[in-house]
N, CA, C and O atoms as a DFTB+ gen file, in Angstrom:
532 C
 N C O
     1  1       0.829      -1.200       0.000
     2  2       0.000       0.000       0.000
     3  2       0.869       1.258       0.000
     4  3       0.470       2.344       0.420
     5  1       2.099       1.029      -0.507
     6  2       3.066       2.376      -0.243
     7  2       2.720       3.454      -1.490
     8  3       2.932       4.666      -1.448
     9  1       2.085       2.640      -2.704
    10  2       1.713       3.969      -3.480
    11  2       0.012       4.639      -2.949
    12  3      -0.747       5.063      -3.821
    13  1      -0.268       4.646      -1.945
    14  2      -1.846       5.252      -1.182
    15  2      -1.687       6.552      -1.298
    16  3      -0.616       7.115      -1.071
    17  1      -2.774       7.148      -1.673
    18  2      -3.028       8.288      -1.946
    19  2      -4.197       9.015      -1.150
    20  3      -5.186       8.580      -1.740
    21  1      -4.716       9.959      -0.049
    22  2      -5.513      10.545       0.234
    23  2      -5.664      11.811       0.067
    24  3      -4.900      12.685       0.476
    25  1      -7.270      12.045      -0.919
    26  2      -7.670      13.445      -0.691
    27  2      -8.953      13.477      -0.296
    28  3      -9.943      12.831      -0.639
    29  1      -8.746      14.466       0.600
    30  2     -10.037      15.205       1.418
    31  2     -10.290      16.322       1.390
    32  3      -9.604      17.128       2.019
    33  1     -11.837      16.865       0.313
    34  2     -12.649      18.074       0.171
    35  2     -13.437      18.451       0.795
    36  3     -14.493      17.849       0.990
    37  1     -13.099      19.694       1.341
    38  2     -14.728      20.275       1.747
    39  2     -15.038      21.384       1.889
    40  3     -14.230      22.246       2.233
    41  1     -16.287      21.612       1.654
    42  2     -16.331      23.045       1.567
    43  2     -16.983      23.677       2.656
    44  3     -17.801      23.180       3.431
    45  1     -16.443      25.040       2.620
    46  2     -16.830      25.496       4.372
    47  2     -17.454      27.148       3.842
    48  3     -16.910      28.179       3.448
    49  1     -18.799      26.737       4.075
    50  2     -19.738      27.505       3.981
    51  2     -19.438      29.081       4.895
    52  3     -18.549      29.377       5.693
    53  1     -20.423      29.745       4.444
    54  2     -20.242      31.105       5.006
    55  2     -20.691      31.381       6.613
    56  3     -20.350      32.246       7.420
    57  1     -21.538      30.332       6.686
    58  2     -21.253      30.737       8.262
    59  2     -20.590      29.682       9.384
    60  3     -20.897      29.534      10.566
    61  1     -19.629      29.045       8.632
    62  2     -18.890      28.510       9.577
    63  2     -17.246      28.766       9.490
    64  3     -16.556      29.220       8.577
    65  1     -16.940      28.331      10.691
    66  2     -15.717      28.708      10.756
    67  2     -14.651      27.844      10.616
    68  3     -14.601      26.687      11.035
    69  1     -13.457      28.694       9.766
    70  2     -12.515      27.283       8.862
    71  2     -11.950      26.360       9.712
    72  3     -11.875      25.187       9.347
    73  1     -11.506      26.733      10.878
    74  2     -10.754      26.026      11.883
    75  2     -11.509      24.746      12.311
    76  3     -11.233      23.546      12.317
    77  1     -13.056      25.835      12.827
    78  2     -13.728      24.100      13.142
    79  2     -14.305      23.088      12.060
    80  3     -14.934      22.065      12.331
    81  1     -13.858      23.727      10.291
    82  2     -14.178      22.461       9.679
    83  2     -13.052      21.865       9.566
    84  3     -13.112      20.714       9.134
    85  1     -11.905      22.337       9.850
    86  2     -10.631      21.647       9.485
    87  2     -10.174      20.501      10.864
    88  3      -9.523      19.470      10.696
    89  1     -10.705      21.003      12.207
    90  2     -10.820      20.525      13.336
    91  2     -11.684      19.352      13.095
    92  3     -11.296      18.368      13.724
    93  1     -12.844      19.137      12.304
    94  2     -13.527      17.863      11.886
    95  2     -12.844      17.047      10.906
    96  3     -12.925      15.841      11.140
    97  1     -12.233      17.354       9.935
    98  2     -11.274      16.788       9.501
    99  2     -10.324      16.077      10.369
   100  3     -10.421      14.889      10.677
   101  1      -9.492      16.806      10.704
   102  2      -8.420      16.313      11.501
   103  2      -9.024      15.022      12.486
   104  3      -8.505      13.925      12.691
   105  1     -10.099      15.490      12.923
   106  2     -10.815      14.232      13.869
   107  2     -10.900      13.045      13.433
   108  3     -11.026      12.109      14.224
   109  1     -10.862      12.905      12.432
   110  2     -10.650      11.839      11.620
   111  2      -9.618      11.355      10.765
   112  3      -9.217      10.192      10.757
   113  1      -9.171      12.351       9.994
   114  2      -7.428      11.949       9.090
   115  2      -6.485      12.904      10.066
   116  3      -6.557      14.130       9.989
   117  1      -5.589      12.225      10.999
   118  2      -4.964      13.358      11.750
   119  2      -3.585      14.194      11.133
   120  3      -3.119      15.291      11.439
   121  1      -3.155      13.177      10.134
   122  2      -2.016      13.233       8.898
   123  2      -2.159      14.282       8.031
   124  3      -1.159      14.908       7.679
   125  1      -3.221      14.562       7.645
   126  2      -2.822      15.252       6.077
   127  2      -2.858      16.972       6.028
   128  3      -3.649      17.818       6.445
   129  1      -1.775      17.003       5.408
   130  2      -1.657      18.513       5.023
   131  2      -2.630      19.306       3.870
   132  3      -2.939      19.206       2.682
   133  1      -2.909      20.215       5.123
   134  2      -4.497      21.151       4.392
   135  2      -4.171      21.921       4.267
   136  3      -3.276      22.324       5.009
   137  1      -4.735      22.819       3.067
   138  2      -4.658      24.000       1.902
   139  2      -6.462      24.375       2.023
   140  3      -7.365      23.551       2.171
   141  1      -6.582      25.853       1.906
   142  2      -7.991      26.436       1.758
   143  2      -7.664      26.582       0.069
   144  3      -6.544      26.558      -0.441
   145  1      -8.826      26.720      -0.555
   146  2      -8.105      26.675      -1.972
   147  2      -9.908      27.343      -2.456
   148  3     -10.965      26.901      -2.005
   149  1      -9.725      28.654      -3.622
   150  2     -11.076      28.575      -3.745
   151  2     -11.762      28.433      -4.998
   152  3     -11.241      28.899      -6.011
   153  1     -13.157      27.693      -5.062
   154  2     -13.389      26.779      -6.261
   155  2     -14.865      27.476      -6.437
   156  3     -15.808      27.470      -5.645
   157  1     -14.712      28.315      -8.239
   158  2     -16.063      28.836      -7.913
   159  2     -16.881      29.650      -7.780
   160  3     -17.961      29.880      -8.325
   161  1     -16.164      30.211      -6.810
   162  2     -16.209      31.699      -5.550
   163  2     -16.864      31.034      -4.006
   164  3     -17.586      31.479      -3.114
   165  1     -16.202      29.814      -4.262
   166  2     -16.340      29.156      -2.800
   167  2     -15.275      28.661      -2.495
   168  3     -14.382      28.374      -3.293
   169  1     -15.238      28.423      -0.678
   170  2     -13.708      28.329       0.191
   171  2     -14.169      26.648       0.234
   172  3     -15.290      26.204       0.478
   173  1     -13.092      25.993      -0.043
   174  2     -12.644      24.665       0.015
   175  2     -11.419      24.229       0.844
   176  3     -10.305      24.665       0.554
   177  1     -11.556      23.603       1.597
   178  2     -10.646      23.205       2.636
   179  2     -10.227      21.718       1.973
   180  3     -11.034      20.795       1.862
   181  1      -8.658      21.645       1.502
   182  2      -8.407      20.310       0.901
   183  2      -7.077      19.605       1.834
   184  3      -6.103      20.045       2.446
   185  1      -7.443      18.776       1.652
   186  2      -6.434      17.778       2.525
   187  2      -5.420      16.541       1.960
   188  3      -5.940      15.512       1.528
   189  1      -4.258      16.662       1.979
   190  2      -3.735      15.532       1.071
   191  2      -2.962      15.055       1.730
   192  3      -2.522      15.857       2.554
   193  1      -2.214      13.328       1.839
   194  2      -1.447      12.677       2.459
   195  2      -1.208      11.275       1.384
   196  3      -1.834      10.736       0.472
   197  1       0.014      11.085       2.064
   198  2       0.421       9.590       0.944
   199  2       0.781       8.311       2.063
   200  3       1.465       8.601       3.044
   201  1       0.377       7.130       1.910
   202  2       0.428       5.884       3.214
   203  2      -0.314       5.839       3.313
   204  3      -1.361       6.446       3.089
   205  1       0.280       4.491       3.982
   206  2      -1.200       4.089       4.619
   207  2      -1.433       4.714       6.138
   208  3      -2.598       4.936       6.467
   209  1      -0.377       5.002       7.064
   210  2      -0.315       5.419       8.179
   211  2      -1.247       7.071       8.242
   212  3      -1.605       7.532       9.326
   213  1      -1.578       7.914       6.679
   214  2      -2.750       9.123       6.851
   215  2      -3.730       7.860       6.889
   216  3      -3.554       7.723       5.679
   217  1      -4.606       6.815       7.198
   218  2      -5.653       6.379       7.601
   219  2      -5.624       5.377       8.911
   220  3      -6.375       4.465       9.257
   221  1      -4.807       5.763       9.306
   222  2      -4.504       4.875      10.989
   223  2      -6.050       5.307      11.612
   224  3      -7.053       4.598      11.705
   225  1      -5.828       6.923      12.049
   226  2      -6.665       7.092      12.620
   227  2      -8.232       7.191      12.289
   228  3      -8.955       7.268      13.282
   229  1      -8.689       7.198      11.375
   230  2     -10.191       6.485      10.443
   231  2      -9.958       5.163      10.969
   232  3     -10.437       4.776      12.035
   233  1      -9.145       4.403      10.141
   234  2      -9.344       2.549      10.235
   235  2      -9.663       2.360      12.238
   236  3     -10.255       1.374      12.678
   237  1      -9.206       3.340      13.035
   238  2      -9.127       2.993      14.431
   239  2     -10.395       3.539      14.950
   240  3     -10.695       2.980      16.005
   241  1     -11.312       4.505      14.552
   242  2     -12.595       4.885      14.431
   243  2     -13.312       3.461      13.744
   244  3     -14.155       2.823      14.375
   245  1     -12.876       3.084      12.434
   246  2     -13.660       1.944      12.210
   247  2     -14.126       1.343      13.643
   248  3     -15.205       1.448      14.226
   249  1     -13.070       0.754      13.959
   250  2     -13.044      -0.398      14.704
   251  2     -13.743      -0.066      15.882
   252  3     -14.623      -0.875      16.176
   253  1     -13.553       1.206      16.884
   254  2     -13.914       1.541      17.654
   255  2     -14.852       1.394      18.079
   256  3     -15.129       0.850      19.149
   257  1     -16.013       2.194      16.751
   258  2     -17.403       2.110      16.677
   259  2     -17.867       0.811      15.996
   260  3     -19.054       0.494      15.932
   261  1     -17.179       0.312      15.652
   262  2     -17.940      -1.285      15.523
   263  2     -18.654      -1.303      14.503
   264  3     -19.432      -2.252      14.404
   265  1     -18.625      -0.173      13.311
   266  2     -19.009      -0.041      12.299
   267  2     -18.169      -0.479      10.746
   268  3     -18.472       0.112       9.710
   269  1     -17.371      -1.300      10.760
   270  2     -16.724      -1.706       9.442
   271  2     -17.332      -2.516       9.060
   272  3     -16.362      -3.144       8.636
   273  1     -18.508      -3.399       8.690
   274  2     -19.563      -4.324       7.976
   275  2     -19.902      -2.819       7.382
   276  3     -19.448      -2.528       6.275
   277  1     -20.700      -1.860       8.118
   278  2     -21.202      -0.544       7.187
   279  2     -20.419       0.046       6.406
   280  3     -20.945       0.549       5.413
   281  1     -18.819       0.201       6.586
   282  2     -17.979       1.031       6.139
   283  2     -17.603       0.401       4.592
   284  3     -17.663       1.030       3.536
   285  1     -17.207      -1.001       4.770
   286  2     -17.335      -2.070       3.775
   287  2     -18.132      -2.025       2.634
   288  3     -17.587      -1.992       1.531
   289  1     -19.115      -2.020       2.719
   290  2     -20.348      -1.609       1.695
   291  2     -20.497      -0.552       1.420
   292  3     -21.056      -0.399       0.334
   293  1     -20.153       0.594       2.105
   294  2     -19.892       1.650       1.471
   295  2     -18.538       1.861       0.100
   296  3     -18.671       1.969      -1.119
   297  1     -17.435       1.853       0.873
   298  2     -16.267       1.509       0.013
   299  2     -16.397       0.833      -1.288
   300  3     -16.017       1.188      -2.404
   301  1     -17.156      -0.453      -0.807
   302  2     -16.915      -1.125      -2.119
   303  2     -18.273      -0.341      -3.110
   304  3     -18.341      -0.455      -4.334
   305  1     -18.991       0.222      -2.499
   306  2     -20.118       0.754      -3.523
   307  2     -18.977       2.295      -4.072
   308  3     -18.990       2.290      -5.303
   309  1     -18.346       3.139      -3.702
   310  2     -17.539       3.713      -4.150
   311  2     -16.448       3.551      -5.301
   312  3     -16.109       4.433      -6.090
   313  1     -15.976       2.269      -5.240
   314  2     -14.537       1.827      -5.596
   315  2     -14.719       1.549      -7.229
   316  3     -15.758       1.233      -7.809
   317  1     -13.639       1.724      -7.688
   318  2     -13.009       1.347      -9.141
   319  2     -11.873       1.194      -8.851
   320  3     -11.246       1.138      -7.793
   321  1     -11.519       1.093     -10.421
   322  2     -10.194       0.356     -10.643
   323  2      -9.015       0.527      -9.984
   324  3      -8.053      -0.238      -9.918
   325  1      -9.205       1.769      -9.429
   326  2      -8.005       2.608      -8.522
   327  2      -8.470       3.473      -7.477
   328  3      -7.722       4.144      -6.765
   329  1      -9.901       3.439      -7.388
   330  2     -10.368       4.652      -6.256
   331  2     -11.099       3.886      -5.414
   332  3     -11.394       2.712      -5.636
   333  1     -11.552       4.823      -3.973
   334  2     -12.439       4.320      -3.369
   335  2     -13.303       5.881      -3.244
   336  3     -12.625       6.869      -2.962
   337  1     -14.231       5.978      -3.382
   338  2     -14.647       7.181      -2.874
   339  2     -15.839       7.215      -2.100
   340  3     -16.795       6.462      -2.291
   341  1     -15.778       8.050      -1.268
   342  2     -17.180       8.374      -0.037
   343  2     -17.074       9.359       0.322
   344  3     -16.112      10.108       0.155
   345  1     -18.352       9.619       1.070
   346  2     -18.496      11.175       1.913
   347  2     -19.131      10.905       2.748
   348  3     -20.124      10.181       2.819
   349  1     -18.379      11.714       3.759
   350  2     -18.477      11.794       5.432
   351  2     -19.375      12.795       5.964
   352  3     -19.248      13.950       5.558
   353  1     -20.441      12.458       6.986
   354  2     -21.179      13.681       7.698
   355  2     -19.760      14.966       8.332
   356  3     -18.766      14.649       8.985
   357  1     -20.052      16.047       7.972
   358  2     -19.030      17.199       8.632
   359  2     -19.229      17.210      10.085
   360  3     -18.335      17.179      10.930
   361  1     -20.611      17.263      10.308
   362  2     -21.293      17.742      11.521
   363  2     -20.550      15.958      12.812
   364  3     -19.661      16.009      13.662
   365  1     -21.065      15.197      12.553
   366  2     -20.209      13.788      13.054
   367  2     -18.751      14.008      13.253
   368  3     -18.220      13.984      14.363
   369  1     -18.210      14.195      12.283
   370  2     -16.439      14.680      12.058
   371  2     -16.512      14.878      13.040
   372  3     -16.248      14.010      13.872
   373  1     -17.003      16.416      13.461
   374  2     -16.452      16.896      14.370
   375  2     -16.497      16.774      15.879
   376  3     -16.053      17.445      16.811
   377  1     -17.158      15.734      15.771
   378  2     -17.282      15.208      17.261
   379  2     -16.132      14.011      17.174
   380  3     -15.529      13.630      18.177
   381  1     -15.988      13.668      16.335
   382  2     -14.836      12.137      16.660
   383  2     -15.112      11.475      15.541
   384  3     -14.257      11.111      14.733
   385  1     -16.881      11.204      15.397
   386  2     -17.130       9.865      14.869
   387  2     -17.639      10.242      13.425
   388  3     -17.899      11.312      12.874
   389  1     -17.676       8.706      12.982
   390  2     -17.990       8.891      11.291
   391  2     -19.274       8.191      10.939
   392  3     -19.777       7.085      11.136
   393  1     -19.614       9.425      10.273
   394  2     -21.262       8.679      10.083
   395  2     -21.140       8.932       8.239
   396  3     -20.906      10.053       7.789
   397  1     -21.312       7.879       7.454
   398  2     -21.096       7.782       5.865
   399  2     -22.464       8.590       5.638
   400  3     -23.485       8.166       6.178
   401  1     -22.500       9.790       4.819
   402  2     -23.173      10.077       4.002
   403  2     -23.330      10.296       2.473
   404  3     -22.308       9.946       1.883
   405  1     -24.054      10.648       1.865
   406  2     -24.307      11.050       0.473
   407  2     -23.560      12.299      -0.085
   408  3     -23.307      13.113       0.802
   409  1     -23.055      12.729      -1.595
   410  2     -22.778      13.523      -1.398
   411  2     -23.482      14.675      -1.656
   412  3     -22.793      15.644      -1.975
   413  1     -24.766      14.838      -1.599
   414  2     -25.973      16.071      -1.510
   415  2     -26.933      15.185      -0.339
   416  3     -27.167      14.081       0.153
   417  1     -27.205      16.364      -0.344
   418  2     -28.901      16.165       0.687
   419  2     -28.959      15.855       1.947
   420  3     -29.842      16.137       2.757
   421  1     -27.771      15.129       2.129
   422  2     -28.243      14.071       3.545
   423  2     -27.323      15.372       4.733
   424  3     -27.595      15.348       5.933
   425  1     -26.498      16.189       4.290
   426  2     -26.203      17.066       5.013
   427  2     -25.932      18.275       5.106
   428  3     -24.904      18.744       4.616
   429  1     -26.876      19.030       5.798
   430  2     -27.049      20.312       5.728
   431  2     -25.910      21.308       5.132
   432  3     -25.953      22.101       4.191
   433  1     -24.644      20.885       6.242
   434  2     -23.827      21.722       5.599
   435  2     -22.770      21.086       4.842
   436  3     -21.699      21.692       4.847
   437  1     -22.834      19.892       4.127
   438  2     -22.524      19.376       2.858
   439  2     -21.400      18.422       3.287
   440  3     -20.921      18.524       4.416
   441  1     -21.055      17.686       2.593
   442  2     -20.218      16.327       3.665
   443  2     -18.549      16.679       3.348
   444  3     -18.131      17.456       2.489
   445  1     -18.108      16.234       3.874
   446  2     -16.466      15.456       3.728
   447  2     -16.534      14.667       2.495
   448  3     -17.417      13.856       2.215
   449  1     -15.345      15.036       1.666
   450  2     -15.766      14.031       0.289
   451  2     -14.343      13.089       0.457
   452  3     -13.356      13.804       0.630
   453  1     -14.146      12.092       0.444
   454  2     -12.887      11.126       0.427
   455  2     -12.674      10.376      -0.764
   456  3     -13.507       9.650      -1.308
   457  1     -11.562      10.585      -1.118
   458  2     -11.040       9.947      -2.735
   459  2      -9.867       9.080      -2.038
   460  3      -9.232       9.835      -1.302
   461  1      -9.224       7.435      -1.999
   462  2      -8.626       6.890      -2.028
   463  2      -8.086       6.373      -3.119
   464  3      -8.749       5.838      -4.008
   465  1      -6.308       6.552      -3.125
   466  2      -6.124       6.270      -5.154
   467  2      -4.787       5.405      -4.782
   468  3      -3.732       5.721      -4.232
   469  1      -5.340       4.044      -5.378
   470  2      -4.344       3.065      -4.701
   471  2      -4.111       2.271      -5.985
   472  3      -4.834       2.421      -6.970
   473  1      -3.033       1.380      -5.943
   474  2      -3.118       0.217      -7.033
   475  2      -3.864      -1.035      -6.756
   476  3      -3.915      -1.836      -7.690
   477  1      -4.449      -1.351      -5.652
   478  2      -5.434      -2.323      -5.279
   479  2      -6.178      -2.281      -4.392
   480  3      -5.972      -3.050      -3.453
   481  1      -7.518      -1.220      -4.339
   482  2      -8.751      -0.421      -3.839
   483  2      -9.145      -1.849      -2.786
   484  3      -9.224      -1.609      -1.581
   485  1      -9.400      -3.397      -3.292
   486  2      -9.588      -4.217      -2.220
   487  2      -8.779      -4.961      -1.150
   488  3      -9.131      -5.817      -0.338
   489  1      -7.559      -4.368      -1.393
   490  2      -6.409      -5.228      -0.016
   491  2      -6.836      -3.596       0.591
   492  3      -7.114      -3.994       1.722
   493  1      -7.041      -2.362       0.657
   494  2      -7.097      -1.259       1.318
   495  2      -8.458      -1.303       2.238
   496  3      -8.548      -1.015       3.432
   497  1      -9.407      -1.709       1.417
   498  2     -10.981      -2.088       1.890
   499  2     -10.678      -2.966       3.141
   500  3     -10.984      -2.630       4.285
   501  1      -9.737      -4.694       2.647
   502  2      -9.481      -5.278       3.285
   503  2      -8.889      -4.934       4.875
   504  3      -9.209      -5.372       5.980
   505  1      -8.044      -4.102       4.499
   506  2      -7.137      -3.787       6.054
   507  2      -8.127      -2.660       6.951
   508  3      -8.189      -2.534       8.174
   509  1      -8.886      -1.880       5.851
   510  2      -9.733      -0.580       6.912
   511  2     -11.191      -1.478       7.329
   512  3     -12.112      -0.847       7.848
   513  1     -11.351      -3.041       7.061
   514  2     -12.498      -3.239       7.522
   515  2     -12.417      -4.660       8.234
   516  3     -13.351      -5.438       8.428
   517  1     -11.060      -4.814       8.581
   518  2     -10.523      -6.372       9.002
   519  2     -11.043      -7.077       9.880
   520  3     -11.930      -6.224       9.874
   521  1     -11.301      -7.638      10.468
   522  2     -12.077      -8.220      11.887
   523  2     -10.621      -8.546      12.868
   524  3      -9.615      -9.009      12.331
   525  1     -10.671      -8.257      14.252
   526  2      -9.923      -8.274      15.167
   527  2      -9.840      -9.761      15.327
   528  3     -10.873     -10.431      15.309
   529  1      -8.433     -10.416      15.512
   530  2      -8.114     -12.073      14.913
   531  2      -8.015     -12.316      16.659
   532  3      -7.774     -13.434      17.114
């Protein structure tokens, strides 16, 4: 998994504040180096990291919450030949935990978008949804 790739988008609306969307981020990828970047005439908070060690702390949320059967089916409903992609509740982020959403509708102030770009999307699935041996 040494060629792993993470990016994380999001956009941070006008009445919130950048720190605490980047603070929801971080709650979850504690690794990756963030850039505000603007797309549009909107502020985007982007996040990038390479390893597998930028998803320690997600895969340890998996486990935590006892949610990787859900996370699983998500992923693989995301994934191609080289990606995995999903989106994360913001509002969840920022408490710790990860709740998978859509990427319209399901959250008010619009989700966490996650792109994983690997050379084999199911040994990555495999290790972020493993069962404790």
């Amino acid at each position: 998994m040494e060629d792993l790739r993470i990016r994380v988008e999001v956009e941070v609306n006008p009445t919130e504040s950048i720190d605490k969307v980047k603070a929801a981020v971080e709650n979850i990828f504690a690794t990756l180096d963030m850039r505000e970047e603007s797309v549009l005439n909107k502020r985007v908070l982007v996040g990038e990291a390479e390893g597998k060690a930028s998803l320690t702390k997600f895969c340890n949320i998996l486990r935590r919450d006892r949610i990787r059967d859900a996370a699983r089916k998500v992923f693989f409903e995301g994934m191609d030949k080289r990606t995995i992609v999903f989106c994360l509740n913001k509002q969840v982020a920022y408490t710790g935990q990860i709740s998978f959403s859509k990427e319209v509708a399901e959250s008010p102030l619009g989700p966490i978008k996650v792109k994983i770009t690997c050379a084999d999307p199911r040994r990555v699935i495999d290790w972020l949804t493993a069962k404790d041996t």
